[in-house]
C-alpha positions as CSV (number, residue, x, y, z in Angstrom):
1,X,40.4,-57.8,-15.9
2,X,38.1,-54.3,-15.5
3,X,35.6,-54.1,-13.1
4,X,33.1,-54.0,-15.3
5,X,34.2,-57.6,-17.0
6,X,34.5,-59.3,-13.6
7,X,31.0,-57.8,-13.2
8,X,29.3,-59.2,-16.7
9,X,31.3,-62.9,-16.3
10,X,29.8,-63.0,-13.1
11,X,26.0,-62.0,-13.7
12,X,24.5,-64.8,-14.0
13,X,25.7,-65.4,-10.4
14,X,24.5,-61.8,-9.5
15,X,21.2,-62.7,-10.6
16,X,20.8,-65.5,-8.9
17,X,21.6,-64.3,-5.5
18,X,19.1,-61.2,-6.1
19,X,16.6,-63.9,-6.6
20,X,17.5,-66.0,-3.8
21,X,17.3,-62.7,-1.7
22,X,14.3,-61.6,-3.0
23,X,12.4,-65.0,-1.8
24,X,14.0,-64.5,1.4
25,X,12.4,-61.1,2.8
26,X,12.7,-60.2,6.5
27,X,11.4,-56.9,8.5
28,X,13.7,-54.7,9.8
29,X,15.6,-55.8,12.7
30,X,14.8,-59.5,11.8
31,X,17.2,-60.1,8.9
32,X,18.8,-62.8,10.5
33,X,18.6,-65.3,7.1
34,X,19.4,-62.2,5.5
35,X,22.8,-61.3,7.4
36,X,23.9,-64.7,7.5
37,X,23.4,-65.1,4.0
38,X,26.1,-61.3,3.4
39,X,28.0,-62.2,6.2
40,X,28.9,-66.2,4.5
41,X,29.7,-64.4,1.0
42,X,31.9,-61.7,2.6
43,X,34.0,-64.4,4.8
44,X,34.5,-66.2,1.4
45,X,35.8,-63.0,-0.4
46,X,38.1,-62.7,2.5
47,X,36.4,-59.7,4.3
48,X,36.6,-58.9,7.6
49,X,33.3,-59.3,8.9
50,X,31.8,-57.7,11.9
51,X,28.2,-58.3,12.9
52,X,25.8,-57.1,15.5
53,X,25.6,-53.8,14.8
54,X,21.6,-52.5,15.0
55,X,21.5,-56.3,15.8
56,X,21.2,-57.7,12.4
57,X,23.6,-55.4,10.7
58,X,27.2,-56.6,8.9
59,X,30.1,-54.8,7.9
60,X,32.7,-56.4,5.7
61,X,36.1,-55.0,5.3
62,X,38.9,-55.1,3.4
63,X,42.2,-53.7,3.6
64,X,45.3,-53.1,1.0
65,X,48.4,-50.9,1.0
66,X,49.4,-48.7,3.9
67,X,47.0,-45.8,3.0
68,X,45.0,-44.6,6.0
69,X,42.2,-43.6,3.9
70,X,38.6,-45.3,3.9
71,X,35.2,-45.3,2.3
72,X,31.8,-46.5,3.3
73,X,28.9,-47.9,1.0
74,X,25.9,-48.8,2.5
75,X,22.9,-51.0,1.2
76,X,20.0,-52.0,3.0
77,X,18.5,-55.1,3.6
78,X,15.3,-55.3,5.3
79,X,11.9,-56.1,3.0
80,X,8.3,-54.9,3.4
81,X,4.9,-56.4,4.9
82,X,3.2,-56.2,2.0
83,X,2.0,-59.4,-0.2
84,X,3.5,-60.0,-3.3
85,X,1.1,-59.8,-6.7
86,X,4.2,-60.5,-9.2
87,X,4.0,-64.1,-10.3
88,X,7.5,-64.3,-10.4
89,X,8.9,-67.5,-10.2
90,X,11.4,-66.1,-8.0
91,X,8.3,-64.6,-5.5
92,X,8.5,-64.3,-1.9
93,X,8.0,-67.2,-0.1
94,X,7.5,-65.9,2.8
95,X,3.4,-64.9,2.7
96,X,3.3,-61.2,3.7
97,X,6.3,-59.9,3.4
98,X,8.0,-58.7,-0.1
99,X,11.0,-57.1,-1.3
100,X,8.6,-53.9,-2.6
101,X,11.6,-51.3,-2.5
102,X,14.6,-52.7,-3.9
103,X,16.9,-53.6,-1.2
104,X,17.4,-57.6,-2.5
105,X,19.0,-55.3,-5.3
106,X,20.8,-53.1,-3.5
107,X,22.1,-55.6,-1.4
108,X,23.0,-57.8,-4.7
109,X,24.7,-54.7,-6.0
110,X,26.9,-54.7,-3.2
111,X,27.9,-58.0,-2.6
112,X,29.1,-57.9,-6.5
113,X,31.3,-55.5,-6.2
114,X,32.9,-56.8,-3.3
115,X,33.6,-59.9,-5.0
116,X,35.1,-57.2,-7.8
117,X,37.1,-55.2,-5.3
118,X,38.3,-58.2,-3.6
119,X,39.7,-60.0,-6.5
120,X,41.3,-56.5,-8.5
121,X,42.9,-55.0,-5.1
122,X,43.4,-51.9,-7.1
123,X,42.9,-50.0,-4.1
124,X,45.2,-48.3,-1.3
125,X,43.2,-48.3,1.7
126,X,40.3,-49.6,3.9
127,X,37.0,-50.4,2.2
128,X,33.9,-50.7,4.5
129,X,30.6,-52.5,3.1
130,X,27.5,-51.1,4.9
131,X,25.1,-53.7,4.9
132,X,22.1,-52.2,7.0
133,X,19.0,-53.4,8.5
134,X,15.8,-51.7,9.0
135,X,15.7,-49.0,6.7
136,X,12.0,-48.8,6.2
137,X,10.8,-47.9,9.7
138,X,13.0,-48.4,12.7
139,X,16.2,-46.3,11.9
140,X,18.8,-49.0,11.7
141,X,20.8,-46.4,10.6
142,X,20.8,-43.9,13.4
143,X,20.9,-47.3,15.6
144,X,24.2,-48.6,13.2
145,X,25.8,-44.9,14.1
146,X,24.3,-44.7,17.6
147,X,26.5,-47.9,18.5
148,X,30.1,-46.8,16.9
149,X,29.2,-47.5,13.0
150,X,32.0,-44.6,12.6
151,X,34.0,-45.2,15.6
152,X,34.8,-49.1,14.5
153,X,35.2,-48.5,11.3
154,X,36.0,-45.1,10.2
155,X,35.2,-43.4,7.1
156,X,36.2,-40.4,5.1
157,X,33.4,-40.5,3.0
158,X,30.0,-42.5,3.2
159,X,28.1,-43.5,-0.1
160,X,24.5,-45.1,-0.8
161,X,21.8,-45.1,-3.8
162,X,18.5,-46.1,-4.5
163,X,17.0,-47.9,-7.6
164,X,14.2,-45.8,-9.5
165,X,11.7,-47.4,-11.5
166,X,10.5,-43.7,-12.6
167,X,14.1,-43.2,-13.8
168,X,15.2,-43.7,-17.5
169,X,17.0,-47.0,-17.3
170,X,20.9,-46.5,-16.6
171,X,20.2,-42.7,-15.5
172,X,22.3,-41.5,-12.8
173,X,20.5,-38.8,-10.6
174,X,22.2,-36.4,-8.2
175,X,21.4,-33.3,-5.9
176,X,23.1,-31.4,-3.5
177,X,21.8,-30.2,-0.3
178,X,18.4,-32.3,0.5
179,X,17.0,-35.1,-1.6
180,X,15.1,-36.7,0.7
181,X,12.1,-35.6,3.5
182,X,12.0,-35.5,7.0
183,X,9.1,-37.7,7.8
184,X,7.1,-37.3,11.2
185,X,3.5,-38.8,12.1
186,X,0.6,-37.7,14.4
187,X,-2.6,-39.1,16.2
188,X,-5.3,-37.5,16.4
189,X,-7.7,-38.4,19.2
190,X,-10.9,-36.6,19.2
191,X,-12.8,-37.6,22.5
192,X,-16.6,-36.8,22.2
193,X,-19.7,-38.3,23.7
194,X,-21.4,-41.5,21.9
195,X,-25.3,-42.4,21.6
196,X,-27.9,-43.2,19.6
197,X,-27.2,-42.1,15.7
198,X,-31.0,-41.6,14.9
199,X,-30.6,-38.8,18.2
200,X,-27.8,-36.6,17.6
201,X,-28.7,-34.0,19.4
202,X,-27.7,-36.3,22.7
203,X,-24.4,-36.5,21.6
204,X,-21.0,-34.6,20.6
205,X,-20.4,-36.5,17.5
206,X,-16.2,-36.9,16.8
207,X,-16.7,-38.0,13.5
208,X,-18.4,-34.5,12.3
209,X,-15.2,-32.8,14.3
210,X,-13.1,-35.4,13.1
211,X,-13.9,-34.3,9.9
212,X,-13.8,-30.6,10.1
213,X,-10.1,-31.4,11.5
214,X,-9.2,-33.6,8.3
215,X,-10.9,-30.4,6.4
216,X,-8.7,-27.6,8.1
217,X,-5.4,-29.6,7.9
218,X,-5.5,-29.1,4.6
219,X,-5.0,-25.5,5.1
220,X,-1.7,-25.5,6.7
221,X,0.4,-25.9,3.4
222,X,-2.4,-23.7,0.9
223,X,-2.2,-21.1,3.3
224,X,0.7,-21.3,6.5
225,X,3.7,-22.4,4.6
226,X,5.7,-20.5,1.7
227,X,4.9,-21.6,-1.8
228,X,8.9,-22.6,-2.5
229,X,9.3,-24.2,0.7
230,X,8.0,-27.9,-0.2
231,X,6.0,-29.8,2.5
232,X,3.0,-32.2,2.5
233,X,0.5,-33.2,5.3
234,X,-1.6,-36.0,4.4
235,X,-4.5,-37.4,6.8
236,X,-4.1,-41.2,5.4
237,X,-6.1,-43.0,8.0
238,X,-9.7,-42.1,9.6
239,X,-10.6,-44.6,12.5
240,X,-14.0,-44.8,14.3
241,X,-18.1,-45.8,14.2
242,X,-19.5,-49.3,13.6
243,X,-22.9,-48.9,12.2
244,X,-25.1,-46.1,11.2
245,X,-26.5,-45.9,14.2
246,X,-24.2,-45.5,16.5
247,X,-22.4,-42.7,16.8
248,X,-18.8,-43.6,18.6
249,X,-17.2,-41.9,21.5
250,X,-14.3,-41.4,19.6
251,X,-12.2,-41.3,16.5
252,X,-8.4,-41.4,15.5
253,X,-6.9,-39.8,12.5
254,X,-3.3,-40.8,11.9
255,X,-1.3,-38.4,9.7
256,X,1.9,-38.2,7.6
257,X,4.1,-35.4,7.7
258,X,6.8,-34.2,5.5
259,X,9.6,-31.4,5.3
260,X,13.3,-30.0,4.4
261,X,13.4,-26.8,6.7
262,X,13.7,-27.8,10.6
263,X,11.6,-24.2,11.3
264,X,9.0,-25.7,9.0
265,X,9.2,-28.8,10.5
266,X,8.9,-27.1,14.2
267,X,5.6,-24.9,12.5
268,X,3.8,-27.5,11.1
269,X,4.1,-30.1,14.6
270,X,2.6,-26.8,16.4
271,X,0.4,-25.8,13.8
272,X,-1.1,-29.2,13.6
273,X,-1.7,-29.0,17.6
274,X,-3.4,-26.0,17.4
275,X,-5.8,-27.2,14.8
276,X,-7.1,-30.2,16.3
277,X,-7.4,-29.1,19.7
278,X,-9.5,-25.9,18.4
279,X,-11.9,-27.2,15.7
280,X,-12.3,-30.0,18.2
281,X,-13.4,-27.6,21.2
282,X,-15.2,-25.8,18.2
283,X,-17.5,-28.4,18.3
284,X,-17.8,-29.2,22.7
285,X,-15.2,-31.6,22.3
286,X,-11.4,-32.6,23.4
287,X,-8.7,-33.9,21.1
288,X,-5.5,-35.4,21.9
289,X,-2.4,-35.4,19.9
290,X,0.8,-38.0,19.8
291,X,3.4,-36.5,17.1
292,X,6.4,-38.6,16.1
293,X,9.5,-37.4,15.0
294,X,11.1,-40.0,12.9
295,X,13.8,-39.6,10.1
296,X,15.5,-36.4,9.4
297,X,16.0,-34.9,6.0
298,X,18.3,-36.5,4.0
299,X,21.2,-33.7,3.4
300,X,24.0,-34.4,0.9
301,X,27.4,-33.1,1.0
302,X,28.0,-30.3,-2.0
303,X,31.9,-31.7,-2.5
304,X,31.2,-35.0,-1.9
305,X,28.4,-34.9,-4.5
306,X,30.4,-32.9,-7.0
307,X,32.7,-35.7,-6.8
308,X,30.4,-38.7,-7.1
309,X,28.8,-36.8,-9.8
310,X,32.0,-36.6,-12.0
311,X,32.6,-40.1,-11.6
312,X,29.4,-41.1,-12.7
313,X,30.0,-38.6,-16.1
314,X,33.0,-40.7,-16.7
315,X,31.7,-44.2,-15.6
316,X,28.2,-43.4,-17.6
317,X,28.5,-41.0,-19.6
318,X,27.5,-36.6,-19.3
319,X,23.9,-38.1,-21.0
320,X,23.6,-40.6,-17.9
321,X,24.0,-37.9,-15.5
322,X,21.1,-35.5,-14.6
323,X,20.3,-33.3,-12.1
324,X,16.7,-33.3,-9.8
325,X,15.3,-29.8,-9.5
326,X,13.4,-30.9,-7.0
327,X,14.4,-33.4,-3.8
328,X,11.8,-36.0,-3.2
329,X,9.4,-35.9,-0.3
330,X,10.1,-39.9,0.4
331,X,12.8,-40.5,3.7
332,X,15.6,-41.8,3.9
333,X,17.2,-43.3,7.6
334,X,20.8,-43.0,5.4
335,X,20.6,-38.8,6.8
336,X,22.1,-40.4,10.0
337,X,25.2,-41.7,7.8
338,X,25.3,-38.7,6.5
339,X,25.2,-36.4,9.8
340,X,27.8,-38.2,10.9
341,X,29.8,-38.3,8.2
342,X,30.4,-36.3,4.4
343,X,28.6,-38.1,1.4
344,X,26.0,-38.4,-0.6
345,X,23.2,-40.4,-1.9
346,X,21.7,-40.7,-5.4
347,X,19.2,-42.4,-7.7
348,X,20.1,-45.1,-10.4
349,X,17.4,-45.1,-13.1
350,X,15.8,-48.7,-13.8
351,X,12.6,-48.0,-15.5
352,X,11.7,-50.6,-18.1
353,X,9.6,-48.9,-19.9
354,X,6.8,-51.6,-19.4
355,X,3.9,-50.5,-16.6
356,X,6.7,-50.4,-14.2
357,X,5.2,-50.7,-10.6
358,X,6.4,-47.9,-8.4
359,X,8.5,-49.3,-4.7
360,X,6.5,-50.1,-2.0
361,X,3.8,-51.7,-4.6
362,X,2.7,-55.3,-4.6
363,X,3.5,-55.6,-8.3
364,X,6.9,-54.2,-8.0
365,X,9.9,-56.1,-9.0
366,X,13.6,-54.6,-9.2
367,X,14.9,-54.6,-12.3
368,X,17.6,-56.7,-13.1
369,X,19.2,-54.8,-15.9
370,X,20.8,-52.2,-13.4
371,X,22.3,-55.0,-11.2
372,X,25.8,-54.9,-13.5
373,X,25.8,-51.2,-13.2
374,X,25.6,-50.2,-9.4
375,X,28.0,-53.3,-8.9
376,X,30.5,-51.8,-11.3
377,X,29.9,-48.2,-10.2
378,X,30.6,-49.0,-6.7
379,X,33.6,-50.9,-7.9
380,X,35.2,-48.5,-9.3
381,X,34.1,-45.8,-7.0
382,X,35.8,-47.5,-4.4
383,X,39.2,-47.9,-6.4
384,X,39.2,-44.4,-7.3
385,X,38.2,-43.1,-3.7
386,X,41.2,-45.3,-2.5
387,X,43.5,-44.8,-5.6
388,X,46.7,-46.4,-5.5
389,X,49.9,-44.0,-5.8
């Protein structure tokens, strides 16, 4: 039996267990259900099955022939803290936290084709299953590589894609080089001198700096950076004051930061610096900045993404296959995977056509439809990666 039959007799299974995931969401790092519930369906297929890795990580493996050859496939696993608004009957029951990105399907995905690979062994090789935790903001992946991902279980080749509710359904979406942002974050602390709101003149009022700061910022990318080279710096979050008349002591901006070039990324951490400190002693006052690095770019490999792309054309068809001219300025924690090892990541179209919510929404729900699709793709991916001779 093809993959893709083993696949469609065993959806309504597949289904299921993306449901049962989706009630089930953990933050990153506390996936504990989560990785019991992969690590109990890998044993049955008769994976090897490691666990422990970024704590709540698993790794299934399976082995056939004598070929020394090996591929990794990663999906992560960790939900949101955000409250669900679907209705679903299938809705989280865990109040605050919500699969808003995907990764019940992702993970779903997965464990399909490994039931697939398992039970075809058309493969000569070592297959590694990737299941990772904490994708959305602790770097389980830099943790998972950090601790021997690579060492343990070596790959030649590392492989991972996200759903796109954007995306035509069934739509496969490459690009080489980066697809995905660096991402860093800074605090801005603007230190001034509080009092009475109906005397300003007896104070040095942060919130007026603060907002010539928020003001200027938006300077740096109109007028410091190179129209072709993409960034974005967005002031999201404006903290201080508690009534009209009082004017506060101090105020904290928190802002997001995104890039592809590390001399960009370098420019706009100082740039940012210089900018709050000076409009800040423009106005008499002091501001303090704490910048966060946090995931790099995500950079595909050009041969490794010339080859997933061809088998996508013959898995999908050439009118399934397009190309972004543009990466996306979301992040992605899989650019660890990918330092470390040659691969590529990619988009899988699952728009419905039917006011799909974007990820990270409270209204989001992943759609089903593609579940069949990534689970086959990944099957046969694997098989061809590994092919027996």
């Amino acid at each position: 039996m093809d993959a893709a039959a083993i696949i469609h007799r065993d959806l309504p299974e597949l289904i299921a267990m993306r449901h049962t995931l989706h009630r089930h969401p953990e933050l990153g790092l506390e996936e504990v259900w989560t990785s019991d519930f992969i690590a109990a369906r890998l044993a049955a297929l008769g994976y090897e099955v490691h666990r422990g890795l970024a704590k709540t990580g698993v790794v299934g493996t399976l082995r056939n022939g004598g070929n020394r050859r090996a591929i990794g496939i990663r999906a992560d696993i960790d939900a949101l803290p955000i409250h669900e608004e679907t209705g679903l009957d299938y809705a989280s029951e865990r109040p605050g936290l919500m699969h808003a990105c995907g990764h019940d399907g992702h993970t779903a995905m997965l464990l399909g084709a490994a039931k697939a690979i398992a039970e075809r062994r058309q493969f000569n090789g070592t297959v590694h299953l990737i299941f990772q935790p904490a994708e959305e903001n602790v770097g389980g992946a830099l943790m998972m590589v950090e601790e021997g991902l690579f060492s343990l279980f070596p790959c030649d080749a590392v492989f991972a894609l996200h759903n796109d509710p954007s995306l035509a359904l069934g739509k496969f979406a490459f690009r080489e080089g980066a697809i995905m942002a660096a991402v860093d974050e800074a605090r801005i602390i603007v230190e001034g001198r509080g009092g009475h709101g109906a005397e300003p003149e007896t104070t040095a009022d942060p919130v007026v700096a603060g907002a010539s700061i928020v003001m200027a910022l938006q300077t740096i990318v109109s007028r410091n950076i190179h129209p072709l080279d993409p960034a974005v710096v967005t002031v999201a979050a404006f903290h201080g004051g508690s009534a009209s008349n009082i004017i506060p002591s101090r105020v904290e901006l928190v802002v997001g930061i995104r890039s592809f070039d590390p001399d960009t990324r370098n420019y706009l951490e100082r740039r940012i610096g210089e900018i709050a400190r000076l409009q800040a002693e423009s106005y008499g006052m002091s501001a303090r900045i704490e910048y966060t690095r946090s995931y790099d770019a995500t950079v595909n490999d050009k041969a490794q993404t010339d080859y997933l792309r061809e088998r996508a054309r013959q898995f999908a068809g050439e009118t399934n296959v397009v190309e972004l001219d543009r990466p996306k300025m979301g992040s992605e924690d899989f650019a660890y995977m990918l330092r470390a090892r040659p691969g590529s990541y990619f988009f899988l179209g699952a728009a419905t056509g039917n006011d799909d919510k974007p990820v990270h929404h409270p209204g989001y729900d992943f759609n089903d439809a593609i579940l069949p699709l990534g689970a086959a793709f990944w099957t046969e991916l694997a098989e061809d990666f590994l092919r027996a001779e």
